[in-house]
C-alpha positions in Angstrom: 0.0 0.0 0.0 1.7 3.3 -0.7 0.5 4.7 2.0 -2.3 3.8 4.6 -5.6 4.4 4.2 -6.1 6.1 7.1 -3.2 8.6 6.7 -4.6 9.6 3.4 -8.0 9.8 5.1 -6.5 12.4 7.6 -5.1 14.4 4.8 -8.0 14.4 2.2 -11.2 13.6 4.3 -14.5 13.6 3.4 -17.3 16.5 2.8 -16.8 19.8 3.2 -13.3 19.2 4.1 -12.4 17.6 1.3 -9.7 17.5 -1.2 -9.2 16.2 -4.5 -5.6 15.3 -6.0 -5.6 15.6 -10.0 -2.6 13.9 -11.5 -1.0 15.2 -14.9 0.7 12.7 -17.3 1.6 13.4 -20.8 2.6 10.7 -22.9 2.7 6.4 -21.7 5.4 5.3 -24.1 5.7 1.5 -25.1 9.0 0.8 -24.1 11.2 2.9 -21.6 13.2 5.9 -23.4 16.7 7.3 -22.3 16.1 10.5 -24.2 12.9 11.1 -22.0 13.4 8.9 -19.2 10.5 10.9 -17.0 8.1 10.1 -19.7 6.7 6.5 -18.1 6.5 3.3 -20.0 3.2 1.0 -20.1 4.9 -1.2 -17.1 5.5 1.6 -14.5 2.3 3.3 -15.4 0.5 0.1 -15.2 2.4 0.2 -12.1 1.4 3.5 -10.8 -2.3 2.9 -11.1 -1.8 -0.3 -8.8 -0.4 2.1 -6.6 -3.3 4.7 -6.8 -6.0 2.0 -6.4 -4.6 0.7 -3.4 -5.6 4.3 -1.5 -7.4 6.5 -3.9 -10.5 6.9 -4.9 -10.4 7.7 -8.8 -13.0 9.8 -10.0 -13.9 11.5 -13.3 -12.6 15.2 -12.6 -16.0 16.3 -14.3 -17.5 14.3 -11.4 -15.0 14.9 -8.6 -14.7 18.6 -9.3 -18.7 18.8 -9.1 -19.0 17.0 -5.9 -16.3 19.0 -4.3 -18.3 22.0 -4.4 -21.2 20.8 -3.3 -19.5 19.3 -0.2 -20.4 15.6 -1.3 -16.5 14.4 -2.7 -15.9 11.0 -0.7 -12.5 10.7 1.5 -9.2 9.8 -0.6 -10.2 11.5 -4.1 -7.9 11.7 -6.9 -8.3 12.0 -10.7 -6.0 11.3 -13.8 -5.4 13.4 -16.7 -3.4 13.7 -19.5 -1.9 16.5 -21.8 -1.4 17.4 -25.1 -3.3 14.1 -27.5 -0.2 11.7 -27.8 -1.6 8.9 -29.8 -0.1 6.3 -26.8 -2.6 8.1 -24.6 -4.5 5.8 -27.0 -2.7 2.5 -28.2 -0.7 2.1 -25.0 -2.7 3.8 -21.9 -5.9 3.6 -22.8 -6.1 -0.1 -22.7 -4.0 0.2 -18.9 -6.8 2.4 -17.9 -9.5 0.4 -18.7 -7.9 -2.9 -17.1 -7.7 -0.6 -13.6 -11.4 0.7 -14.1 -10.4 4.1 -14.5 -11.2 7.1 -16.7 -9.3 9.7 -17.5 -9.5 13.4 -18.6 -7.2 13.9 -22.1 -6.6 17.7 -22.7 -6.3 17.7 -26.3 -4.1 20.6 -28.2 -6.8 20.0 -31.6 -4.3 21.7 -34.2 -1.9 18.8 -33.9 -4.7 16.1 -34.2 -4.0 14.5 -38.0 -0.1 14.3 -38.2 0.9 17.5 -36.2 3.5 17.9 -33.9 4.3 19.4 -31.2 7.3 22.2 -31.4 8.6 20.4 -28.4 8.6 16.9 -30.1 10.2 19.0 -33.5 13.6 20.0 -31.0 13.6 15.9 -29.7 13.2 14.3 -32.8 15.4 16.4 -34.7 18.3 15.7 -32.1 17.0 11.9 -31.5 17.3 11.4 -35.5 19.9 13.4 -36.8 22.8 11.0 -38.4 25.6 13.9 -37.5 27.8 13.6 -34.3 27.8 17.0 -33.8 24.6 20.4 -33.9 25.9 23.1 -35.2 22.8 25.7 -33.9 25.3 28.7 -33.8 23.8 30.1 -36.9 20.3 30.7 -35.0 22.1 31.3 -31.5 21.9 28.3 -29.7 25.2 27.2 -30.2 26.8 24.0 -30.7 26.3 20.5 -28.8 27.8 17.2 -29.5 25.5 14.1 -30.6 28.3 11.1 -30.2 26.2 9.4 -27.5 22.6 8.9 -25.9 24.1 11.1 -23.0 25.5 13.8 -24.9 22.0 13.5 -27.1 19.7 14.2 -23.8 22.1 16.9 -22.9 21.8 18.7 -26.0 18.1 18.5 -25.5 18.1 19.7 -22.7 19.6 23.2 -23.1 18.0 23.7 -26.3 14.1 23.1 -25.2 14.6 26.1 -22.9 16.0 28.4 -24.8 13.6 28.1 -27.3 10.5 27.6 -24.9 9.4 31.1 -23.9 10.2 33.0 -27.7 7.1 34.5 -29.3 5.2 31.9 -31.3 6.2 32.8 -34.3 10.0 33.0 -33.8 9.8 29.3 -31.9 8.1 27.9 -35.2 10.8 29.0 -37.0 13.7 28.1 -34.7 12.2 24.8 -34.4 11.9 24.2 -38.2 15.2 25.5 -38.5 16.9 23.3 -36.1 15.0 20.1 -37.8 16.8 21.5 -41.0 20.4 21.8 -39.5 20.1 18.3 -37.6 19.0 16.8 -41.1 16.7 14.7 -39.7 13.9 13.0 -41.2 11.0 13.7 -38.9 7.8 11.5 -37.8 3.9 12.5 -38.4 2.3 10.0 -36.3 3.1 11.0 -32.5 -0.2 12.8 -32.1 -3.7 11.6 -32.2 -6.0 10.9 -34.9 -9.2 12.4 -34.7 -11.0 8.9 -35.0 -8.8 8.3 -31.8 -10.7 11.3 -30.2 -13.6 9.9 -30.7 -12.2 6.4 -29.1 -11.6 8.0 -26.5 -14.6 9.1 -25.7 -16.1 6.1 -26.4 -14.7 3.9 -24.3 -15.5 6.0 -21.7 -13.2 8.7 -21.0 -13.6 12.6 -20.9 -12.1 14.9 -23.4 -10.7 18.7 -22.6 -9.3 21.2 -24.5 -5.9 22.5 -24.5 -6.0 25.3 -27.2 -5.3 24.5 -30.7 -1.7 25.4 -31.1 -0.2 25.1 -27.5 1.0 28.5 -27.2 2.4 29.8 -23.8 -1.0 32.4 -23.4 1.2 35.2 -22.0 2.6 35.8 -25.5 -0.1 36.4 -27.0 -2.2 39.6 -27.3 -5.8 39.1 -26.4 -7.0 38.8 -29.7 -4.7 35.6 -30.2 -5.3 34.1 -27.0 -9.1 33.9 -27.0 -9.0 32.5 -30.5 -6.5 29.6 -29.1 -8.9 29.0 -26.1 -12.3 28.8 -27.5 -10.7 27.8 -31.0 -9.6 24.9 -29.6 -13.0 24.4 -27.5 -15.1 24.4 -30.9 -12.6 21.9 -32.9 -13.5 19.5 -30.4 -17.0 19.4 -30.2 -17.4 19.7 -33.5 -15.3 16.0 -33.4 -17.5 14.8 -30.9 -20.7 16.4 -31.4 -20.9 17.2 -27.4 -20.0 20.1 -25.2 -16.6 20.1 -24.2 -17.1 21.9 -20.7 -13.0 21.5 -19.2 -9.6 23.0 -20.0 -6.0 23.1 -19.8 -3.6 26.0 -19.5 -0.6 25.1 -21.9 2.6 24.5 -20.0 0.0 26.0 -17.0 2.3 28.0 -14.6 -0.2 30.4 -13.2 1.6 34.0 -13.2 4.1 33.1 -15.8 2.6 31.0 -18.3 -1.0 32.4 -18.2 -2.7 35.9 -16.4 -6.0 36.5 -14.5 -7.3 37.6 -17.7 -7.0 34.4 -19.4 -8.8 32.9 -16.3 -11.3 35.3 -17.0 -11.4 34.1 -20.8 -11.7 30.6 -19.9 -14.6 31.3 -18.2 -16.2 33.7 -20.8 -15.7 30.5 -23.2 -18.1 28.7 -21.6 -15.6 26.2 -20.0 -16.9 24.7 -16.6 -13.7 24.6 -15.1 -10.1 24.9 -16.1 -6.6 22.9 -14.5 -3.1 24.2 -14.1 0.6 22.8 -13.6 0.5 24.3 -10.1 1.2 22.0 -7.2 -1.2 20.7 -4.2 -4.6 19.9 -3.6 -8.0 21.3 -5.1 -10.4 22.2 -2.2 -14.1 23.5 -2.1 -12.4 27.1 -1.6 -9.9 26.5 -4.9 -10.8 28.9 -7.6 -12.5 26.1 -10.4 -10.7 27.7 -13.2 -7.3 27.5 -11.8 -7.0 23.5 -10.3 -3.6 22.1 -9.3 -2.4 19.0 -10.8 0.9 17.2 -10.4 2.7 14.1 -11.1 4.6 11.9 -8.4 7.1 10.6 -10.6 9.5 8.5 -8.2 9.8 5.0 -8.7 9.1 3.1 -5.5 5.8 2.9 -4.2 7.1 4.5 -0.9 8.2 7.8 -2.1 5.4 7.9 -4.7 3.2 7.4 -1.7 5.1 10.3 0.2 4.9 12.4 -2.9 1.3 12.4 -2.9 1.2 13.4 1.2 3.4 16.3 0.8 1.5 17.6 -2.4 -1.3 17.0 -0.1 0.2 19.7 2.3 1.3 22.0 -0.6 -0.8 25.8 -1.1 -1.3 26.1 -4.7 -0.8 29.4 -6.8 -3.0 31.1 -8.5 -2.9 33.9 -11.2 -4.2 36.7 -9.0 
């Protein structure tokens, strides 16, 4: 047991005192990879959910977030959600899910459905695929990095994704495109969902959120540009599924630096029920519902993933004031 019970009972009780953990997982790869060795693989997330069912009670967040403001949300509440529409959330989680009993919420980014990809998965794959031994990026100022190994590979990625993370939309696209040119990599189409797969999804059980079209980081956007990704995305989706889709996802979803209280404010003007961040700790009854804290405990023994979820238990979230 990861942790007991009890304990758990103690720190997310029942009723009005309640609290609800909501878990945020991106992408359940087949096999494990050294170049993303966070990213968990079908056995340890298989794994995980052992560990969840053990203490947790998992509830749809539609359904847990409801019942948390009405005072009803039973002891031990957790959810599971995912980000972004990886098309493993599909072949490789889905079927995990469904084994454990439990549904998920899939935050979908709908201008990558179709053979998109992700500006993030652009930087990886170039690097990952690229036949030299060595990046020359100097020419668009991110230097140079050697490729002779799987170590020196991760490195590389890992000081170029934040370099390139927070530059205006427009200058990312084309940093990102440029550094898939200079790595002279040939670079995949089918990492992202399908919208038949959306549709899947939702059939088997599972709820569906939005997540912009695009993925943009909101505060580099004027207003114009944000609302457009926010409800854009919203009406992509339920025009896939022919239903309201009433929940969203702040990309990358650090409140203060990644999205403002007047995106909050736009999220709600969308018609969107309730929205989810990247901040840490616990939703309660008094949580604002368009700005719910969601976090992963990615250790890899069931003791410290246990104690994970107790101290993000104790944690005060942030909001975007």
């Amino acid at each position: 047991m990861i942790l007991p019970r009890a304990l758990a009972a103690w720190f997310s009780p029942a009723g009005t005192r309640a609290s609800l953990s909501i878990l945020i997982f991106h992408r359940v790869l087949r096999a494990s990879d050294p170049l993303a060795p966070d990213e968990p693989d079908a056995s340890r997330f298989d794994e995980m959910l052992s560990w969840v069912a053990q203490t947790f009670r998992v509830l749809p967040l539609d359904t847990a977030i409801e019942r948390l403001r009405d005072g009803t949300l039973p002891a031990r509440a957790l959810s599971i959600t995912f980000d972004d529409g990886y098309e493993d959330n599909v072949s490789v989680a889905l079927p995990i899910l469904v084994r454990n009993g439990m549904t998920a919420t899939f935050f979908i980014s709908s201008g990558f459905l179709d053979g998109g990809r992700m500006w993030n998965d652009t930087v990886i794959e170039a690097i990952r695929r690229s036949p030299l031994d060595a990046l020359d990026l100097a020419s668009i100022g991110l230097g140079n990095h050697s490729l002779a190994s799987i170590a020196d590979r991760r490195s590389a990625i890992a000081r170029v994704l934040p370099s390139v993370k927070y530059l205006p939309c427009k200058e990312r696209l084309a940093t990102v495109d440029a550094i898939g040119r200079l790595a002279r990599a040939s670079l995949p189409g089918d990492l992202m969902m399908s919208t038949a797969q959306v549709r899947e999804l939702r059939a088997a059980g599972m709820q569906i959120g939005a997540h912009t079209r695009t993925h943009p980081i909101l505060a580099k956007l004027d207003p114009a540009q944000a609302e457009a990704e926010i409800g854009g995305g919203k009406t992509d989706l339920e025009a896939i599924l022919d239903e309201r889709v009433a929940l969203f996802a702040y990309p990358n979803g650090k409140p203060a630096r990644d999205y403002g209280a007047e995106h909050v404010r736009m999220v709600e003007a969308s018609g969107f029920d309730a929205a989810v961040s990247t901040s840490t700790g616990v939703a309660r009854a008094s949580t604002d519902r368009f700005q719910l804290p969601r976090f992963t405990p990615w250790d890899r023994t069931q003791l410290r993933f246990g104690l994970r979820l107790v101290t993000n238990m104790r944690a005060l979230a942030r909001t975007a004031a």
